[in-house]
C-alpha positions in Angstrom: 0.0 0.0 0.0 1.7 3.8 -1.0 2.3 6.5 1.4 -0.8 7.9 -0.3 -3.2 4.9 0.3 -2.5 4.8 3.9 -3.2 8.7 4.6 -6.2 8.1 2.4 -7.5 5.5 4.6 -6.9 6.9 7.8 -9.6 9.7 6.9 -12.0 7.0 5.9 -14.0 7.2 9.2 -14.3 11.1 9.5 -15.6 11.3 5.9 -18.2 8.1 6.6 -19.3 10.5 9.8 -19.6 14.0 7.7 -21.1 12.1 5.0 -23.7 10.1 6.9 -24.5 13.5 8.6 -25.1 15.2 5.6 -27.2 12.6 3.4 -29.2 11.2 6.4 -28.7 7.6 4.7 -26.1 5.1 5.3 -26.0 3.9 1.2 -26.0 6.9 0.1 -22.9 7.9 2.7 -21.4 5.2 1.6 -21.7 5.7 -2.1 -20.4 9.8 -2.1 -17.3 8.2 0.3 -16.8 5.8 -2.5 -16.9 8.3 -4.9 -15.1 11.2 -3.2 -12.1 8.0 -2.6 -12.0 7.6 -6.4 -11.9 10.7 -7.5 -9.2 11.4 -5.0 -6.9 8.5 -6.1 -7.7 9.8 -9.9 -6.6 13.7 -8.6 -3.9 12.2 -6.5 -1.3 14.4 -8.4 -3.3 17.1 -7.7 -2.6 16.6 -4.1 0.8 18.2 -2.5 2.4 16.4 0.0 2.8 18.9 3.3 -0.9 20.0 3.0 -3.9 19.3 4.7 -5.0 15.8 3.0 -8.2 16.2 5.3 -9.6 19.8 4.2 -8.9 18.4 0.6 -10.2 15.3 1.0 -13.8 17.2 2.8 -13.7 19.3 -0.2 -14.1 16.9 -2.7 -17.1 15.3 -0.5 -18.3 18.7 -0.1 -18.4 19.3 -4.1 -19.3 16.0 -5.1 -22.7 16.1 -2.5 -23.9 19.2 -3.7 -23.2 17.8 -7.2 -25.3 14.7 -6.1 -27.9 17.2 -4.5 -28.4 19.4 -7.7 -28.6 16.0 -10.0 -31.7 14.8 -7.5 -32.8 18.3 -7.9 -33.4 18.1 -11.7 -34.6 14.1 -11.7 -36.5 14.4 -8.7 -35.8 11.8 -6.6 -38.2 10.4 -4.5 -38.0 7.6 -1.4 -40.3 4.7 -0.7 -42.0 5.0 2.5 -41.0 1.2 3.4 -37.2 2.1 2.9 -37.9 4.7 5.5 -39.5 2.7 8.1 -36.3 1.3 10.2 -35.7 5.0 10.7 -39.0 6.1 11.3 -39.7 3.7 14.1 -38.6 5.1 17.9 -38.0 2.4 21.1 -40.4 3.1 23.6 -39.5 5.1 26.5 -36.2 6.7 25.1 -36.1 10.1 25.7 -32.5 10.6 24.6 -33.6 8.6 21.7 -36.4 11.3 20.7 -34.0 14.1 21.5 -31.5 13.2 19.4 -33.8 12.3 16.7 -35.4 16.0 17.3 -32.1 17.6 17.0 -30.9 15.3 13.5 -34.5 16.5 12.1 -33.7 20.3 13.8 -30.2 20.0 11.7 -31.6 18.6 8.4 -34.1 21.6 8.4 -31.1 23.9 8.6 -30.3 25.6 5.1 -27.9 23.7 3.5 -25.3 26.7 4.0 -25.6 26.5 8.0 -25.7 22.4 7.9 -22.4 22.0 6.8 -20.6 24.8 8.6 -22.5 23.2 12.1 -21.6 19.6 11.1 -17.7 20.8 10.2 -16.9 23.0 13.1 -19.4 20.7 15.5 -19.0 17.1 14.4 -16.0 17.2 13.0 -14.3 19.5 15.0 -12.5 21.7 12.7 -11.2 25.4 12.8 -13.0 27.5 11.2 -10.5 28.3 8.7 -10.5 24.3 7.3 -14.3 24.7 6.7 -13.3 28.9 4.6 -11.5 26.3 2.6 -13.2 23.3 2.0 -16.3 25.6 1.7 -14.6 27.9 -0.3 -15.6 30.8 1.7 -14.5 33.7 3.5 -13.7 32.4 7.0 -15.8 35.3 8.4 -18.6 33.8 6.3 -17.8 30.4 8.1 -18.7 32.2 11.5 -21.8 34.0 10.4 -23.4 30.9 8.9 -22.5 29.1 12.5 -23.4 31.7 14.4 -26.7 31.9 12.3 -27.1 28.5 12.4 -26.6 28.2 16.1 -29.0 30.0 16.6 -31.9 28.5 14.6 -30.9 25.2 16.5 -31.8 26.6 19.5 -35.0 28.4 18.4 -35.9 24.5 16.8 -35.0 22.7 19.7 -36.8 25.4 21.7 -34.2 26.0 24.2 -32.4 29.1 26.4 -29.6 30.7 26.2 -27.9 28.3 28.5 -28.9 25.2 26.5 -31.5 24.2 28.5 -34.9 23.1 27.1 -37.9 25.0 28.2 -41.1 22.4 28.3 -43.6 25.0 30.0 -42.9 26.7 26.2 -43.8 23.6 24.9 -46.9 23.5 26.9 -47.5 27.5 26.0 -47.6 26.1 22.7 -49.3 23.3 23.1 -52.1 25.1 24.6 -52.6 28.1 22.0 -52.6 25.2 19.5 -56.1 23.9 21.7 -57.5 27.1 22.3 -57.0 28.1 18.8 -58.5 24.7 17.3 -61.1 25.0 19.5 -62.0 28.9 18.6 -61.9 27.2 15.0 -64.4 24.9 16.0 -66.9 28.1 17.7 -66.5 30.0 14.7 -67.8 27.1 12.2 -70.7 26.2 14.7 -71.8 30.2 14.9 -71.6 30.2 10.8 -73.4 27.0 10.9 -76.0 28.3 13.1 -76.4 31.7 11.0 -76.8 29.7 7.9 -79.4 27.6 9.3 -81.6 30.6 11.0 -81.4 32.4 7.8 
């Protein structure tokens, strides 16, 4: 196995993790690994030795998903609802479970833009000026988008400053969601009753 080879496959695992982040399916992680890996051993001489193999390697990924994401785009891909079922289903009583699910769906409603800087910088634990350059973007654009996107996590995941979740929001919102479906409900009973007295 080359120097190359070996270097390649110790960043096998980070890009399975980003990937699997980012497409939300295991196949298809595995697939835009694949691919990223071959077009990295075709651009190998593209690659110079002394430079950060990992930023290069996350910016072919990076490129190639939002390749993927356009082609999907334009066919429009769809899923079948039975492919989808493993992940749908939730074991009983598993509150982390439900919260981590909550903050995976939270993420994935993120724009694209803020996704990747949060995964980078949060999952994988890079500076910020790795994801300017695998995102090819100013790294002060790198900390508004995770700033930004920060931010929206919290708002999604309904929680404080601190971090903390806030259920008696929950239960605010819970409750105008009642009172308003039942002030729905008043309103069609009144027309109904106007209707039938005229």
């Amino acid at each position: 196995m080359t120097d190359f080879a070996k270097l390649l496959e110790a960043e096998i695992p980070r890009l399975r993790r980003y990937a699997r982040a980012l497409t939300r399916d295991v196949t298809r992680a595995d697939d835009l690994v694949q691919s990223c890996l071959t077009r990295a051993v075709a651009k190998q001489h593209l690659w110079q030795p002394g430079t950060d193999l990992r930023a290069w390697l996350f910016t072919i990924l990076h490129n190639q998903h939002v390749n993927e994401v356009r082609r999907s785009v334009r066919e429009g891909v769809t899923v079948a609802v039975e492919d989808m079922a493993p992940v749908l289903t939730v074991q009983s009583n598993a509150y982390a479970s439900l919260e981590l699910r909550d903050l995976e769906a939270a993420i994935a409603s993120l724009p694209q833009e803020q996704r990747q800087v949060i995964l980078l910088v949060g999952l994988e634990g890079m500076r910020y000026e790795e994801v300017a350059v695998i995102l090819d973007v100013p790294v002060g654009t790198v900390r508004s988008r995770l700033s930004r996107g920060r931010d929206q996590l919290r708002r999604l995941m309904d929680m404080d400053n601190d971090g903390e979740a806030r259920p008696e929001r929950a239960i605010d919102a819970a409750a105008a969601q009642r009172h308003a479906a039942a002030g729905v409900t008043a309103a069609r009973r009144r027309a109904a009753g106007s209707r039938a007295a005229a």
